[in-house]
C-alpha positions as CSV (number, residue, x, y, z in Angstrom):
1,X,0.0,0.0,0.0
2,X,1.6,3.6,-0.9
3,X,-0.3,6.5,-0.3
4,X,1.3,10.4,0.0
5,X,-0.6,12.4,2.4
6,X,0.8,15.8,4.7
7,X,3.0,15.7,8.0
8,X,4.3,18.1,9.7
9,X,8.2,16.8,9.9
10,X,11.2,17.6,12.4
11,X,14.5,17.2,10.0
12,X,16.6,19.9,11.9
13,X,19.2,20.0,15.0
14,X,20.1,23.8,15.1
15,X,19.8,25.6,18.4
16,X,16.9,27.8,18.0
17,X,15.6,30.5,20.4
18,X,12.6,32.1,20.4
19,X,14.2,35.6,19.5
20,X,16.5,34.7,17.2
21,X,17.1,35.6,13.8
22,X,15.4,33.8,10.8
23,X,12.4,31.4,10.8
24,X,11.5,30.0,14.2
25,X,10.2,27.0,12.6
26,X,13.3,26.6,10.2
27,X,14.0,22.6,11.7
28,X,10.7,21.3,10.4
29,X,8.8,21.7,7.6
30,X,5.4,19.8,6.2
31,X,6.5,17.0,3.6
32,X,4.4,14.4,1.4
33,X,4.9,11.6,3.7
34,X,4.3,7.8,2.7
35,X,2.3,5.1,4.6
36,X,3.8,2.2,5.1
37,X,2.2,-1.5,4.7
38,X,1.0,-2.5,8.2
39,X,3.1,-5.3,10.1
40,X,1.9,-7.8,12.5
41,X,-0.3,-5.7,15.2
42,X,-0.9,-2.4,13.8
43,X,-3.5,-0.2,12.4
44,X,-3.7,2.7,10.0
45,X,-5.9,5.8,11.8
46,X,-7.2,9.2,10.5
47,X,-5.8,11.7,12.4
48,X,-8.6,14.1,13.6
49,X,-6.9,16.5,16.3
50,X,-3.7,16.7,17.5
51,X,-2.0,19.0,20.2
52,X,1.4,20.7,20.5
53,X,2.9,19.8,23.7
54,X,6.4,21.4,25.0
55,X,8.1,18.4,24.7
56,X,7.0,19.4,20.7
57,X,8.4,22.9,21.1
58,X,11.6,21.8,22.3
59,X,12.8,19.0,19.8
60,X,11.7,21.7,17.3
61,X,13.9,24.2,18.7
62,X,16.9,21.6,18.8
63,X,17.0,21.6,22.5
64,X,19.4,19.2,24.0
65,X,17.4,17.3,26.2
66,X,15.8,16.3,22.7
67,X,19.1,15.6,20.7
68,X,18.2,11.7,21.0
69,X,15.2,12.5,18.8
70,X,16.0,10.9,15.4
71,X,14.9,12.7,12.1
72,X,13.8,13.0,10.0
73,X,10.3,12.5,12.4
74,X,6.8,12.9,12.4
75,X,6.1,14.4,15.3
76,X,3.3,14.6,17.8
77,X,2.2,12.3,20.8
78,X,-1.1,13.6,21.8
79,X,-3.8,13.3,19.2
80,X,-8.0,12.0,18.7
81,X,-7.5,10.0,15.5
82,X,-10.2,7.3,13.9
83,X,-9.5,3.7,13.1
84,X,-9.2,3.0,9.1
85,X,-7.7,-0.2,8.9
86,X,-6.6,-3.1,10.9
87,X,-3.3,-4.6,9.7
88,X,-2.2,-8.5,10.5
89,X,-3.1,-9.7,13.4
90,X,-5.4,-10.0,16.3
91,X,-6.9,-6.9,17.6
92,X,-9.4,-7.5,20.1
93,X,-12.5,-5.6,19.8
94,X,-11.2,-2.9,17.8
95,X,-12.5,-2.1,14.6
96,X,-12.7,-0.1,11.6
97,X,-14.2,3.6,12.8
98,X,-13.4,3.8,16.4
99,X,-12.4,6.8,17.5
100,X,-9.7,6.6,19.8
101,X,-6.6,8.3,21.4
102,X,-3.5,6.5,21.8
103,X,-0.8,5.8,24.6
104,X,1.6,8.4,24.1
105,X,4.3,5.0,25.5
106,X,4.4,1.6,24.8
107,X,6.4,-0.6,27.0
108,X,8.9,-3.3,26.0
109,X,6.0,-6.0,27.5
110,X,8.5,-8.0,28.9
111,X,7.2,-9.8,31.9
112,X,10.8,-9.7,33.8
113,X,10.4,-5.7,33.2
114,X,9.7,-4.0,36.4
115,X,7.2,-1.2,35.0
116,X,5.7,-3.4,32.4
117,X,5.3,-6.2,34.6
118,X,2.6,-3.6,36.8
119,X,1.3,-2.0,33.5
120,X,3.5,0.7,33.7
121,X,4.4,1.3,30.4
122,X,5.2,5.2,31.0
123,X,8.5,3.9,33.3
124,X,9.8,1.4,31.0
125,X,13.2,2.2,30.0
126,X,12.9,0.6,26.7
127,X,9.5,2.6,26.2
128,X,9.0,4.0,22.8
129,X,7.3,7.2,22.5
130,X,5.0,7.9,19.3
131,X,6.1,10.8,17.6
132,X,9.6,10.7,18.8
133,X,11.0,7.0,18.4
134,X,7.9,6.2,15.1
135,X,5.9,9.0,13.0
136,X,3.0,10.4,14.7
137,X,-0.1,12.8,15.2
138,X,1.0,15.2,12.8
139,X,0.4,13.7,10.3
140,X,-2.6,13.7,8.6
141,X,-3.0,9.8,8.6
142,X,-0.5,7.5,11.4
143,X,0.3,3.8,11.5
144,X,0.5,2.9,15.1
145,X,0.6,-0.4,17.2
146,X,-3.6,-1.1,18.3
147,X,-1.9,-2.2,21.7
148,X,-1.6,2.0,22.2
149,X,-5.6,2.1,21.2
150,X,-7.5,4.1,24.1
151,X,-11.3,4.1,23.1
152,X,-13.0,7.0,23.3
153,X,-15.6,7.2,26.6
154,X,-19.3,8.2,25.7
155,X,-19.3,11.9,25.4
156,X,-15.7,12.5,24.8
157,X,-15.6,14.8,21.3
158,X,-12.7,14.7,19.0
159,X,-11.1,17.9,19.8
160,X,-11.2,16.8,24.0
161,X,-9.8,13.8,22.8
162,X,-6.5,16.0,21.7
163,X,-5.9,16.9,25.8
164,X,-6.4,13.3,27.1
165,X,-2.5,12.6,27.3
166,X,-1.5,15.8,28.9
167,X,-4.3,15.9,31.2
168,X,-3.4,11.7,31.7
169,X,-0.1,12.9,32.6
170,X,-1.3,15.7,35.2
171,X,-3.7,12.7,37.0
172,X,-0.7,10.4,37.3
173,X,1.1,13.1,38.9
174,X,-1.1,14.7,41.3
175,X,-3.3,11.2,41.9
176,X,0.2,9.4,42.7
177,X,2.3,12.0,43.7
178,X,0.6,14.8,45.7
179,X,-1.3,14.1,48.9
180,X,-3.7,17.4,48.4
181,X,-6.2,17.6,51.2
182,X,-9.1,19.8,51.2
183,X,-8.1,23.5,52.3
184,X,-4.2,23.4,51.3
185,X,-2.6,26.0,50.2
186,X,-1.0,25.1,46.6
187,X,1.4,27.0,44.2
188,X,1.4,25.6,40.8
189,X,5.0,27.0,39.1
190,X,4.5,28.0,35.5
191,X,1.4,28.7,33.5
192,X,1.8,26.6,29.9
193,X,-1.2,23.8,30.1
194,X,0.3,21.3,32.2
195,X,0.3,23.9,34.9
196,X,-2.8,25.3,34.1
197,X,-4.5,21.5,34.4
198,X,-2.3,20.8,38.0
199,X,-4.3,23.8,39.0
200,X,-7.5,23.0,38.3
201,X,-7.2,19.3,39.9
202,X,-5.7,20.6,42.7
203,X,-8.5,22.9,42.9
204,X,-10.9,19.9,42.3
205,X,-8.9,18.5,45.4
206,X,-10.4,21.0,47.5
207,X,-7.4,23.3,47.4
208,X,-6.5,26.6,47.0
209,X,-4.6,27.4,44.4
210,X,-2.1,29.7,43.2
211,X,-0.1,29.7,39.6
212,X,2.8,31.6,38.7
213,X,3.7,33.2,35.3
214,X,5.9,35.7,34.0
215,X,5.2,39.2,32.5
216,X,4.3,37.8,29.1
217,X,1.9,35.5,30.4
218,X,-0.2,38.3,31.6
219,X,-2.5,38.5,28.9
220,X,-3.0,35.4,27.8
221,X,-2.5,32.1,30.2
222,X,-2.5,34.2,33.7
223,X,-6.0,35.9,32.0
224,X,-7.3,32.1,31.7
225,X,-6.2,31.0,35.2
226,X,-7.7,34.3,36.5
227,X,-10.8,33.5,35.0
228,X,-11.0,30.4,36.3
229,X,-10.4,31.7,39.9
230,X,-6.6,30.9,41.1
231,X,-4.3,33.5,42.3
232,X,-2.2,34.7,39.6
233,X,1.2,35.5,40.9
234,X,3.3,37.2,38.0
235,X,7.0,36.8,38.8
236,X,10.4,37.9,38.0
237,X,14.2,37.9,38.7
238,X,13.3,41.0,40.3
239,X,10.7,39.9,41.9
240,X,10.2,36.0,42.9
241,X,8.2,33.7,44.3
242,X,9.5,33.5,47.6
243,X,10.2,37.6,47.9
244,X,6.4,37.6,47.2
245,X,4.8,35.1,48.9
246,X,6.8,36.5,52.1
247,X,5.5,40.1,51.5
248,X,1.9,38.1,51.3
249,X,0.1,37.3,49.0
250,X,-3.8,37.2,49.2
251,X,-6.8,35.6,47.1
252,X,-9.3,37.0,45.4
253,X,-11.5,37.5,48.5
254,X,-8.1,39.5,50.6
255,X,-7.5,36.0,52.4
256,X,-4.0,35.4,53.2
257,X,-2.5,33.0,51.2
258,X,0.0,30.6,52.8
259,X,1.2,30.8,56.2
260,X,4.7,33.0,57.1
261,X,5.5,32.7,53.0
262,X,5.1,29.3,52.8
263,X,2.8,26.5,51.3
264,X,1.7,23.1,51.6
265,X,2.6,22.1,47.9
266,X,4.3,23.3,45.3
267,X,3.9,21.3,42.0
268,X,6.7,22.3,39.4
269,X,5.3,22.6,35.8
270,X,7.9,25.4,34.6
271,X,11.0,23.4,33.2
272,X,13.0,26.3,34.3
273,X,16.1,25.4,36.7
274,X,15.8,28.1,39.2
275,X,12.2,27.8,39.8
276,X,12.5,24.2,41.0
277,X,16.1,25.3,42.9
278,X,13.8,28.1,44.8
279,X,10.3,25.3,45.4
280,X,12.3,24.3,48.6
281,X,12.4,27.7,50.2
282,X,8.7,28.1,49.6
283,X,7.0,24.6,51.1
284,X,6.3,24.2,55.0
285,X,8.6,21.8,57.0
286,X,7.0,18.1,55.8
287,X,5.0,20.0,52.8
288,X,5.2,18.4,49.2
289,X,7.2,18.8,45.8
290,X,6.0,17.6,42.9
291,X,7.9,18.0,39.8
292,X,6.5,16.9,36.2
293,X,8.4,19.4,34.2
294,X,11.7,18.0,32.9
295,X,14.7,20.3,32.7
296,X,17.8,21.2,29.6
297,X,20.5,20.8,32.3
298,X,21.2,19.9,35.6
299,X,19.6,21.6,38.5
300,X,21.0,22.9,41.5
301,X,19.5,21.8,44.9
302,X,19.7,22.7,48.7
303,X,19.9,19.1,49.8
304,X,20.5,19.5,53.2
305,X,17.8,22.4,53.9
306,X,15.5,19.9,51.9
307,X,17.0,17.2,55.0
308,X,16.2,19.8,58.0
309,X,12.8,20.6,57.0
310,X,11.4,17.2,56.0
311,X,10.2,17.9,52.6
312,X,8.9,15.5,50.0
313,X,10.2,15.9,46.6
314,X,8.8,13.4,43.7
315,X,9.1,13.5,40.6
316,X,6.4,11.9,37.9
317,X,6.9,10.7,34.6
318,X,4.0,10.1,32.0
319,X,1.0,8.1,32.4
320,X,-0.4,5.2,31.7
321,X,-3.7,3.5,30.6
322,X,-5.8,4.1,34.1
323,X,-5.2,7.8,33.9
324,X,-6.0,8.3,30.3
325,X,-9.4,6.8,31.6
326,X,-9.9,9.1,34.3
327,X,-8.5,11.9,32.0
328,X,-11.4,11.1,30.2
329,X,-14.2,11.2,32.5
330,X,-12.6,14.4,34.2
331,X,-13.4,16.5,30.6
332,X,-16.7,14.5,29.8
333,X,-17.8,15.2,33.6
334,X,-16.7,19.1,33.0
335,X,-14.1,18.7,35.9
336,X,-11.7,19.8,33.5
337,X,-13.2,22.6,31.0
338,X,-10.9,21.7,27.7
339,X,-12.5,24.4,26.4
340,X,-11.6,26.9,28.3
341,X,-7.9,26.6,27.3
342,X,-7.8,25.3,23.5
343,X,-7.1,27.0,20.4
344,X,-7.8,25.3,17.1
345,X,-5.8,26.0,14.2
346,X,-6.1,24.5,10.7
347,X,-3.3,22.4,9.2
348,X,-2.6,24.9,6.9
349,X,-1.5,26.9,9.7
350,X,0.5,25.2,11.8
351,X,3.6,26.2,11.6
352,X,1.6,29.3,13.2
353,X,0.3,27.2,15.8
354,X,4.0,25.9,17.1
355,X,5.7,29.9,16.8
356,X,1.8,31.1,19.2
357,X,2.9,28.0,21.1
358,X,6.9,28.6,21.3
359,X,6.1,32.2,22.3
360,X,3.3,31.6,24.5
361,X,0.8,33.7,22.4
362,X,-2.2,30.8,23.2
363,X,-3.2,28.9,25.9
364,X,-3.0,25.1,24.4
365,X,-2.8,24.9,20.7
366,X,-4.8,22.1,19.1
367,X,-4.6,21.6,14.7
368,X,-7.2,19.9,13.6
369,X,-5.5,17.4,10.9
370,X,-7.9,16.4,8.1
């Protein structure tokens, strides 16, 4: 079978920042792409929607952390698409126009593996990332493996189905990770949509939250978290976190927030170094860390202030099948308002979509493929 259909492709290493010279998007470009016969276990889909995610951003950028990233590559990991055609092999109950998202990681499978053996694909070290390691929701039509196949709950629409993964990722985080009781103080460190989705679990939690963003942010993703009631803390070198939150900070309502300028959680979403080196000064003696951002070098950490005051620090990676269900049912249940935070651009545009996303001119941008 040889078809030629679009994809949005990363071919380029070159370190690119936001404000430099030349065009942003200069290490991808959209190609005729062919499909591939289907092997032993996998299916051809229809892409329908499909979401940039930062992880997205950086490999286009030529980040470090993403140099392991062969290309040329299809990229994208979190995407609705609909089942076309089943290749060889037995597929269970899947069949021709399901709509579906799929597991951003599949796991090795082994049964000596210590994640797969639990189901937990998202910690295998062999795991194999669509979009990254095989093409993926950028194009307009993706062969994947149906063992990645996540049916779509009744309810769910096509363009929710985009935010399942990141929102998966945010459940396995805060579900497994953060002990958030009912009347905790919370500070959620940057505002991109992971952060923005921490916050509004943790404020399905019963917490208060608050979520920090720089001046840029001001306008756009702060305005969104504002609307949806957390305490929008802009910050700056000038200015930080822990300068402000020990000045005091207050809610909407002029109720301190915190006690003394500090918090019972902190959940680090920015990626940026010195935000997670400054989280320790900012949690109560036994309060919680929870980092899901990943970072492009090493960061530098107070180890033994972390010792004297007891924290918990935990770090979360991915997700796995269980919390793309309950991903799911957060959106169709309107615990999560997807709507709130997506933008939907055409494939024609979307090089425009990733440069709004790079420079933080939307919220979450979604292309809708076909």
């Amino acid at each position: 079978m040889s078809e030629s259909i679009k994809g949005f492709c990363l071919h380029g290493r070159e370190k690119i920042t936001p404000n430099s010279e030349g065009a942003l998007m200069r290490n991808t470009s959209v190609i005729d792409m062919e499909i591939p016969a289907l092997k032993e276990g996998e299916i051809l889909a229809k892409t329908l929607y499909t979401g940039i995610c930062g992880s997205d951003n950086s490999a286009s950028l030529g980040k470090s952390n993403f140099d392991w990233v062969e290309r040329p590559r299809v990229i994208g990991h979190e995407f609705s698409a609909e089942v076309l055609e089943l290749g060889p092999g037995d597929h269970g109950d899947l069949k021709v126009g399901d709509i579906f998202t799929p597991l951003a990681m599949l796991g090795c499978q082994d049964e000596d593996c210590p994640a797969c053996s639990v189901a937990k694909w998202n910690l295998c070290p062999s795991k194999q990332i669509i979009g990254f390691h095989r093409n993926g929701g950028f194009g307009q039509k993706v062969v994947l493996e149906s063992d990645r196949v996540v049916a779509f709950m009744k309810g769910l629409t096509p363009e929710q189905g985009a935010l399942v993964e990141p929102l998966s990722v945010v459940v396995n985080a805060l579900h497994n990770k953060c002990n958030i009781k009912p009347g905790q103080d919370v500070v959620v460190t940057g505002c991109g949509i992971i952060g923005l989705m921490s916050a509004e679990l943790a404020k399905a939690a019963g917490a208060r939250v608050a979520i920090t963003g720089i001046e840029h942010d001001r306008n756009i993703r702060m305005k969104s978290a504002t609307e949806r009631g957390f305490i929008p803390i802009i910050v700056s070198p000038e200015n930080s976190l822990t300068a402000q939150l020990a000045t005091g900070v207050t809610d909407q309502n002029g109720v301190p927030f915190g006690t003394k300028g500090k918090v019972d959680l902190l959940i680090e979403c920015s990626g940026v170094p010195q935000v997670l080196t400054e989280a320790i000064d900012v949690v109560r003696p036994e309060g919680d860390i929870c980092v899901i951002a990943t970072y492009p070098k090493e960061v530098a950490i107070n180890a033994t202030h972390l010792t004297r005051t007891s924290l918990n620090m935990r770090g979360s990676m991915g997700s796995c099948r269980e919390d793309y269900m309950v991903a799911q049912k957060l959106m169709i249940t309107g615990v999560f308002p997807a709507e709130h935070y997506t933008n939907i651009y055409e494939f024609d545009d979307i090089s425009q979509a990733f440069e709004d996303s790079i420079k933080a001119n939307n919220v979450k941008a979604v292309v809708k493929m076909n």
